[in-house]
N, C-alpha and C positions, 0 to 999 in steps of 0.2 A: 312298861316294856320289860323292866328288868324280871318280872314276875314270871317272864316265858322262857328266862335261860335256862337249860337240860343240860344235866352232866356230871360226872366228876368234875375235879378244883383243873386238872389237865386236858380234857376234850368235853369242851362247852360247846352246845347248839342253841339252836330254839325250837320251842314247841309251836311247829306250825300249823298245830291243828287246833291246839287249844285257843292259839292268836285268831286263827280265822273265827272262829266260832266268837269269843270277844266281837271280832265287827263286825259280825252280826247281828248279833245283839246288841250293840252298838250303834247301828244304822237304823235299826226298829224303832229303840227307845229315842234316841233324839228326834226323828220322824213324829213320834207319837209327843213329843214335846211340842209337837208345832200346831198340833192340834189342842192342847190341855195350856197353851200359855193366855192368858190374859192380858188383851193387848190394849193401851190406852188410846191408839191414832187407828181410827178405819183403815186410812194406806197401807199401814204398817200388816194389817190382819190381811188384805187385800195382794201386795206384795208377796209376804212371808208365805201364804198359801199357796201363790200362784210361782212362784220360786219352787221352795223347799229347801234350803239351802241347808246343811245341818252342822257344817264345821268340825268335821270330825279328824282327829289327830293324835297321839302319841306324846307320853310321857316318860322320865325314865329313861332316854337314849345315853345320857352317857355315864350311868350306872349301868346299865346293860355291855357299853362299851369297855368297863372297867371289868364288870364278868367277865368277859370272854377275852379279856388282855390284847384290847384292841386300842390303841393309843389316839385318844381323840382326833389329833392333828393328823392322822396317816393318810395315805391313800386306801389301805383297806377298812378302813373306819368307813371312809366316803365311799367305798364299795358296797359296804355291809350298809350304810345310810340310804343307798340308790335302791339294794333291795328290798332290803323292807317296806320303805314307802310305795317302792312298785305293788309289792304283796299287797298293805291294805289300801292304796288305790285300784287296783284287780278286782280285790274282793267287796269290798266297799262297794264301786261299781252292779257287781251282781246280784248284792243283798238288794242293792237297790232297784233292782231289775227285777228281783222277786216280788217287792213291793208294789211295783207299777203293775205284777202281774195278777198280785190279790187285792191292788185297791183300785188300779185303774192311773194311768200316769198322770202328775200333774198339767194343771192347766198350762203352762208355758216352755213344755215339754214337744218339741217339733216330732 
């Protein structure tokens, strides 16, 4: 996370384009993990298909939080933490929606 702070040392942001783009890529490649993994239990190949689950998350919050002189324990830390996750669960979402649109949704996919 801390890789997307923008700014001088006194007016710190995020690169919110560069981040989306990140999960994007992001959602692709673990997606395409699920297919190139090698699974020892049928179930397991059987589930993990029919799911897709991909566990995708964030590193670096509170060096990011250190950049931007956001004091871990605050309320705008847990403002800035509400955002962001909102961001890459939005966009996450979409990538994924992209995907179900060039590959076709998963099997357990309503």
């Amino acid at each position: 996370m801390s890789k997307f702070v923008l700014g001088p040392e006194t007016k710190r942001d995020i690169d919110y384009d560069a981040l989306g783009a990140t999960i994007d890529l992001a959602v692709r490649f673990l997606d395409d993990i699920l297919d190139a993994a090698n699974y020892p239990v049928r179930d397991t190949v059987r589930l993990t298909q029919a799911n897709r689950k991909i566990g995708l998350g964030l590193m670096g919050f509170a060096d990011t939080l250190f950049m931007l002189h956001l004091p871990y324990d605050s309320d705008s830390a847990v403002s800035f933490g509400e955002e962001i996750m909102k961001f890459l669960n939005d966009r996450a979402h979409k990538a994924s929606e992209r995907l179900a649109d060039e590959r076709g949704p998963f099997p357990n996919w309503n």
